[in-house]
C-alpha positions in Angstrom: -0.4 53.1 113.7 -4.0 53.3 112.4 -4.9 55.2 109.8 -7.8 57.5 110.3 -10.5 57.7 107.8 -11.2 60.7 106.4 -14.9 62.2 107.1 -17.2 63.1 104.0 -17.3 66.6 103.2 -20.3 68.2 102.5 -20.1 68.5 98.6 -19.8 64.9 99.1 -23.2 64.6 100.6 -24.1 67.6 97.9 -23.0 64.7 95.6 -24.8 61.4 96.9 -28.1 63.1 97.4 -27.9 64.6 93.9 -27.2 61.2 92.8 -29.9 59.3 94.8 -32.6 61.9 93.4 -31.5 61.5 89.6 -31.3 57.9 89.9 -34.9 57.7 91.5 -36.4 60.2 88.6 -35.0 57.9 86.0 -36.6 54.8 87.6 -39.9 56.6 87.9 -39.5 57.9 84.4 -38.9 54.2 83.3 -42.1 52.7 85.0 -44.3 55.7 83.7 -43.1 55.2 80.2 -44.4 51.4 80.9 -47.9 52.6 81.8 -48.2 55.4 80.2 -52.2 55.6 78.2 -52.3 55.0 74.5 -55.4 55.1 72.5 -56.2 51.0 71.2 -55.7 51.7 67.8 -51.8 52.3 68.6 -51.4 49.5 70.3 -48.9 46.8 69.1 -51.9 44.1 69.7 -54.3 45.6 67.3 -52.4 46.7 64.6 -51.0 43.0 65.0 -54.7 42.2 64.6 -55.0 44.2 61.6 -52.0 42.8 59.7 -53.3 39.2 60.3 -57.1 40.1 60.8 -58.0 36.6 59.2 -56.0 34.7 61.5 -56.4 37.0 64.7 -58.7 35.1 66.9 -57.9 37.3 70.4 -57.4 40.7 71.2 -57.2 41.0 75.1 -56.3 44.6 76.4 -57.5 44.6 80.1 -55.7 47.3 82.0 -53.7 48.5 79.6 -54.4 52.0 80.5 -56.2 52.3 77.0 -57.9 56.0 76.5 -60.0 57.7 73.4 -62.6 55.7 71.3 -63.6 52.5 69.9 -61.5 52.3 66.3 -64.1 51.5 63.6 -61.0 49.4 62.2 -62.4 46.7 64.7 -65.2 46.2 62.4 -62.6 44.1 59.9 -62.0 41.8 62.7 -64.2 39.1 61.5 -62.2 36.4 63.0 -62.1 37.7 66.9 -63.6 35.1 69.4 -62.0 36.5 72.0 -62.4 40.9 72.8 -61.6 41.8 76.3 -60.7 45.4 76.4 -62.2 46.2 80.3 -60.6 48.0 82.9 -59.3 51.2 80.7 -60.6 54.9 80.5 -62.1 54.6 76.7 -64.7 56.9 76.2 -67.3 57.5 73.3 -70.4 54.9 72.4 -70.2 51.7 72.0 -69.8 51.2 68.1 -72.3 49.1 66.0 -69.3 47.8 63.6 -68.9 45.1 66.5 -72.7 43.9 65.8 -70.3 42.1 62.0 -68.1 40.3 65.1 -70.8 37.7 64.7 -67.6 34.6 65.7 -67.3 36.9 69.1 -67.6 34.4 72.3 -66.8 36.5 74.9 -66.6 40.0 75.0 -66.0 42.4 77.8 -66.2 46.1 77.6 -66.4 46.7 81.6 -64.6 49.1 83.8 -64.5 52.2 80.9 -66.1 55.4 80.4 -68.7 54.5 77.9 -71.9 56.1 77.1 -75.0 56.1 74.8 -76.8 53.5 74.7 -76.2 49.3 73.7 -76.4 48.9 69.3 -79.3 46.9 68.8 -76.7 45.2 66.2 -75.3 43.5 68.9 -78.0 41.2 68.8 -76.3 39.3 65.8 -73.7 38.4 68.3 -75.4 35.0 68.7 -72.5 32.5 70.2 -71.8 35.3 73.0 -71.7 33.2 76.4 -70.0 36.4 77.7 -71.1 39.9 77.2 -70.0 42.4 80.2 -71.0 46.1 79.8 -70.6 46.7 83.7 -69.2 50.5 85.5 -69.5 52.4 82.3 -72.4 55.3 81.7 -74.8 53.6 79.4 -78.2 54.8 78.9 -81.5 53.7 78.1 -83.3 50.7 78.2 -82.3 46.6 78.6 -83.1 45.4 75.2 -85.6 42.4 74.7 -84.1 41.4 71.9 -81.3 40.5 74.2 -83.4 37.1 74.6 -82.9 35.9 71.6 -78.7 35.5 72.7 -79.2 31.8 74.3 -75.9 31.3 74.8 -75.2 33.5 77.1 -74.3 32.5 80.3 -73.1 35.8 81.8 -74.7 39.3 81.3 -73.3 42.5 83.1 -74.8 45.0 83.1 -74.8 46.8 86.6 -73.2 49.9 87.4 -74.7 52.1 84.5 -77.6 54.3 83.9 -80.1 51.9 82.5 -83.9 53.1 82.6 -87.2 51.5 82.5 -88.0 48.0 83.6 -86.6 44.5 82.4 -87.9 42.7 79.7 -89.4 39.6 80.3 -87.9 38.5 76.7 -84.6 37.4 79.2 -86.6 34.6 80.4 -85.5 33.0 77.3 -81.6 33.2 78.6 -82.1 30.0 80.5 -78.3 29.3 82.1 -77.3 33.6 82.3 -75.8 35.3 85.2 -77.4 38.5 85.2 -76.2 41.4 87.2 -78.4 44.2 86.4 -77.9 46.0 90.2 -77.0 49.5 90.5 -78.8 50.9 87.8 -80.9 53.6 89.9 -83.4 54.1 87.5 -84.9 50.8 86.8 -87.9 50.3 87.7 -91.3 48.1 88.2 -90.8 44.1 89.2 -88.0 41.8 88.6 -89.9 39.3 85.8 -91.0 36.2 88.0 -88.9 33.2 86.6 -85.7 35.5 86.5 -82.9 35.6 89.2 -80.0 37.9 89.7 -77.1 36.2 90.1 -74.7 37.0 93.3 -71.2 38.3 93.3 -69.3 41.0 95.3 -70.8 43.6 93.7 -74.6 42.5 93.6 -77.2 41.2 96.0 -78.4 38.0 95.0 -82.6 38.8 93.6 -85.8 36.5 92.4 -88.6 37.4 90.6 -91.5 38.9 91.8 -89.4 41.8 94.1 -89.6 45.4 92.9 -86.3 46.6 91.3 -85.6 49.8 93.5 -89.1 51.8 93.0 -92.6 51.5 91.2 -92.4 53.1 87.6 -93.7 56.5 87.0 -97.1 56.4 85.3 -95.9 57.2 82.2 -93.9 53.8 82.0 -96.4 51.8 83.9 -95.5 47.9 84.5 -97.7 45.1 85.8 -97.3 43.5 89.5 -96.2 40.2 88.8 -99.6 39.1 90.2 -101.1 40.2 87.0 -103.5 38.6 84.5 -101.0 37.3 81.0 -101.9 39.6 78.4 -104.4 38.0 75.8 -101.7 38.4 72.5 -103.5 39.7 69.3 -104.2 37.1 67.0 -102.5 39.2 64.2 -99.4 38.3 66.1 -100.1 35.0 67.0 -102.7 32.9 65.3 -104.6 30.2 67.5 -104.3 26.4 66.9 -107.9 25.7 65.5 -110.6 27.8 64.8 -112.3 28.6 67.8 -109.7 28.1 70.4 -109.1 31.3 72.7 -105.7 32.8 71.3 -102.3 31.8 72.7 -102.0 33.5 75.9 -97.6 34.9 76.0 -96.9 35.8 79.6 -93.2 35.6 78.9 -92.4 36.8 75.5 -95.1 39.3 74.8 -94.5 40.8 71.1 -95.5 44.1 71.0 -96.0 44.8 67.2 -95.8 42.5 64.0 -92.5 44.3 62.9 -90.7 42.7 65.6 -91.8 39.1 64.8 -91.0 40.0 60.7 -87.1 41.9 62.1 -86.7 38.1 63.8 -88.0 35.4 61.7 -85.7 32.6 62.7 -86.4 33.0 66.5 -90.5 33.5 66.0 -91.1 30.2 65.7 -88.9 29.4 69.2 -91.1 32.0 70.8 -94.8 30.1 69.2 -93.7 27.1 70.8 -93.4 28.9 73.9 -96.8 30.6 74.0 -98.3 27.0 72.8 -96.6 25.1 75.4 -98.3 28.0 78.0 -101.5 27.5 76.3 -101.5 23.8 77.1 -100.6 24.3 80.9 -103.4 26.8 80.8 -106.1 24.2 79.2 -104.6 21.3 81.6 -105.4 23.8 84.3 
């Protein structure tokens, strides 16, 4: 004689279904606590850093759900080669305490919610091969004294608010990967000698096309048809008395202080202007 099984009640299905739904708000509880935003100065990873700054070669953060500011405690990481902090929600400008960072290789700030406008201390990063600054709200103008990093071999800057035209300066970045796109108020021509480099995100761009629209007149720049601009002797002094002065179509100073704020690097850009000045002569 079988014996019949006896059907669940309904407290019993009262009982699973209570069960199932306290079980699934645990498990959701358990992968929000995993992903839940902390600011990067509370991270295990920098204050790891900080214990063993002359030792701690790489901080690398990327989608770590990292909120509020840069931490001015970053500044004692003298030994970092290696910051890659992208892909977060930080907020606030980009600090100049990372212009001292001066063994930084790569460093990639992409992907926040960062605004103001680039430290010109940054320009002391000179072993950068990797500086990304892309999908953030920066303002103002690309730097010229960005030309003087040469070892950079990847500079992203697209998906910002960057104004005003691009400096022909970046000509001296001879192996870089610039994305520059999506900044919608750049303006005037791409320098002719520069390319935009191609990915997913860019159009691929040589010099001579018009970045977006003309510049208002109050920010004029020259087709890239135009005439080099005869460079003050002030700036740069001719070879021998009587010769036309150096003609710099691709690193045009614009005042003496710049030349005295970049000694080392002035004599890189003479040889440039004398090496145009020959062509020109040959010509």
């Amino acid at each position: 004689k079988q014996t019949k099984t006896p059907r669940p009640s309904a407290s019993d299905h009262i009982m699973k279904t209570a069960w199932s739904v306290a079980s699934l708000a645990v498990m959701m509880l358990l992968f929000a606590s995993g992903t839940a935003a902390i600011k990067l100065n509370e991270t295990s990873a920098f204050q790891t850093c900080l214990r063993t700054r002359s030792s701690c070669t790489t901080l690398s953060l990327d989608s770590s759900q990292l909120t509020g500011t840069i931490p001015y405690e970053m500044a004692s990481l003298t030994s970092l080669s290696y910051l890659h902090i992208g892909n977060n929600r930080l907020t606030g400008t980009v600090p100049t305490e990372l212009g001292v960072l001066t063994s930084l290789t790569s460093m990639y700030l992409g992907n926040n919610r960062l605004t103001g406008t680039l430290p010109i201390k940054l320009i002391a990063l000179t072993q950068l091969t990797w500086m990304g600054f892309y999908n953030n709200q920066l303002t103002g103008t690309v730097m010229s004294e960005l030309g003087i990093l040469t070892s950079l071999t990847r500079l992203n800057l697209h998906y910002n608010q960057l104004t005003g035209t691009l400096p022909s300066e970046l000509l001296a970045l001879t192996s870089v990967d610039l994305l520059v796109c999506q900044n919608a108020r750049l303006c005037g021509y791409i320098p002719v000698g520069m390319t935009f480099f191609s990915d997913y995100t860019c159009p691929a761009a040589t010099g001579g096309t018009l970045l977006g629209s003309m510049c208002p007149s109050s920010a004029p720049t020259a087709s890239p048809s135009a005439s080099p601009t005869i460079v003050s002797p002030t700036i740069y002094p001719t070879a021998d008395a009587g010769e036309q002065p150096l003609k710099d179509n691709w690193f045009r100073k614009r005042d003496v202080a710049r030349r005295n704020a970049f000694p080392q690097k002035f004599s890189w850009f003479l040889k440039q202007a004398k090496l145009e000045a020959d062509e020109n002569n040959a010509e």
